[in-house]
ZALO-382249 format. One record per residue (C-alpha): residue number from 1; x, y, z. Coordinates in steps of 0.2 Angstrom, whole numbers, plus 5000, padded with zeros to 4 digits. Layout:
SITE / resi / east / north / up
SITE / NUM / X / Y / Z
...
END
This chain:
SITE / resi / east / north / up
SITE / 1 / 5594 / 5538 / 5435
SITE / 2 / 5585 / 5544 / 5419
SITE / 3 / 5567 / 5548 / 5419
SITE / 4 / 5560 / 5537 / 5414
SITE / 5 / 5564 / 5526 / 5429
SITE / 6 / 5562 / 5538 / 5439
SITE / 7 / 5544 / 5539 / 5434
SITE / 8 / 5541 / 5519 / 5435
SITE / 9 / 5550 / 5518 / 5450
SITE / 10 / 5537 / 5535 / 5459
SITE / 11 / 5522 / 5525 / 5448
SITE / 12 / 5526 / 5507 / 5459
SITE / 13 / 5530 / 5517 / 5476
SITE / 14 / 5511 / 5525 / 5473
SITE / 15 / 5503 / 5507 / 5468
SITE / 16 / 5512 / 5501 / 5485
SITE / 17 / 5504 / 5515 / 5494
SITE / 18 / 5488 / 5513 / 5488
SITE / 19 / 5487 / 5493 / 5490
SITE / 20 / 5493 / 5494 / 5507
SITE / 21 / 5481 / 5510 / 5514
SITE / 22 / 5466 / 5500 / 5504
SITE / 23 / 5471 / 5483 / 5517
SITE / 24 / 5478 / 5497 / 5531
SITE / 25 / 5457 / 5505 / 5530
SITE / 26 / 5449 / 5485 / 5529
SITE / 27 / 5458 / 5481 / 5545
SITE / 28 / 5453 / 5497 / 5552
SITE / 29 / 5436 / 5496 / 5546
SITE / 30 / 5436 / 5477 / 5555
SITE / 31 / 5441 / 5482 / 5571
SITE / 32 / 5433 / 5499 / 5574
SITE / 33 / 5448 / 5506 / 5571
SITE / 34 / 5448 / 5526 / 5565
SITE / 35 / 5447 / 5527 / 5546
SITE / 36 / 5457 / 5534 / 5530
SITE / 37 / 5444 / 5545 / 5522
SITE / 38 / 5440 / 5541 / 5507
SITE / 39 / 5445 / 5558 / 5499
SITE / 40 / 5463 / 5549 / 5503
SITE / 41 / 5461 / 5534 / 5496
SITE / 42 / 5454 / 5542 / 5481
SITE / 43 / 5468 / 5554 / 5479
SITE / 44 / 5480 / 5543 / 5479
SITE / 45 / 5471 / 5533 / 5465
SITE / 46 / 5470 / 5548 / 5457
SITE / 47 / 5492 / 5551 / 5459
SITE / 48 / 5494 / 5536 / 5447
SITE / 49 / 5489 / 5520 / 5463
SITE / 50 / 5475 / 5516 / 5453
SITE / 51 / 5481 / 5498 / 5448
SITE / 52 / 5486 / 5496 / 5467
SITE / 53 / 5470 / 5502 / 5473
SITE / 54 / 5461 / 5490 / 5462
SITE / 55 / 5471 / 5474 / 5468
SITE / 56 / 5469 / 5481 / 5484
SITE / 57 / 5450 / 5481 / 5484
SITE / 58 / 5450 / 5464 / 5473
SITE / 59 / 5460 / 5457 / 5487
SITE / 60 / 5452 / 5463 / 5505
SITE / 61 / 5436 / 5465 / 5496
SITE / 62 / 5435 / 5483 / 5501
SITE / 63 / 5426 / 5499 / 5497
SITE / 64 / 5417 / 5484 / 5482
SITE / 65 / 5400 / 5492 / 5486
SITE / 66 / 5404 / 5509 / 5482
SITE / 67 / 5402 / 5516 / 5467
SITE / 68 / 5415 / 5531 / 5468
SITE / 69 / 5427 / 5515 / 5469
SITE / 70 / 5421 / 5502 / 5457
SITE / 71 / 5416 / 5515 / 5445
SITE / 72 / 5427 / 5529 / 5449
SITE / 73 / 5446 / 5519 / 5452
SITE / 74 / 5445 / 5510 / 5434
SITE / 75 / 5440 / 5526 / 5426
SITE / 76 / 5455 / 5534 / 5434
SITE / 77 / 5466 / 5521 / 5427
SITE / 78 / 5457 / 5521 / 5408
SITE / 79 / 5462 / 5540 / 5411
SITE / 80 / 5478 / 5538 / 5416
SITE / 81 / 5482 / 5524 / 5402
SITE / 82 / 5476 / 5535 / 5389
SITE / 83 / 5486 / 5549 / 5397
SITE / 84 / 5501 / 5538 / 5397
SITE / 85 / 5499 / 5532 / 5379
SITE / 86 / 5496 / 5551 / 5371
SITE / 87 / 5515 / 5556 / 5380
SITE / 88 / 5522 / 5542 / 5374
SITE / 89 / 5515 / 5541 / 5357
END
């Protein structure tokens, strides 16, 4: 496997992970269920799950209302886009 599936493939495991702890903390957060913290969720977004984390909240309608999410997750992924396209141009 070169590197650069090997980067695509660690970038969708990361989107997975994101996605599915964003609908893993809604369902927690419905039921009364001990939470992720945020820090995690954030970190994660922050690893390159920003797209997941972003069609996680889309989806469950989750962390909508908080502005370190719907401010800070899509300016993760304008970073990580701009970071992608300066080491690849």
């Amino acid at each position: 496997m070169n590197g650069t599936k090997a980067l695509l493939l660690a970038l969708a495991a990361v989107n997975l992970l994101a996605f599915f702890l964003c609908g893993l903390d809604k369902q927690y957060a419905k039921h009364g269920h001990w939470r992720i913290p945020e820090r995690t969720l954030m970190l994660v977004s922050a690893c390159g799950g920003s797209v997941g984390m972003l069609l996680g909240m889309s989806l469950f309608r989750h962390k909508t209302k908080h502005p370190k999410f719907y401010l800070g997750v899509p300016a993760l992924l304008l970073l990580q886009l701009a970071a992608a396209w300066y080491f690849l141009k």
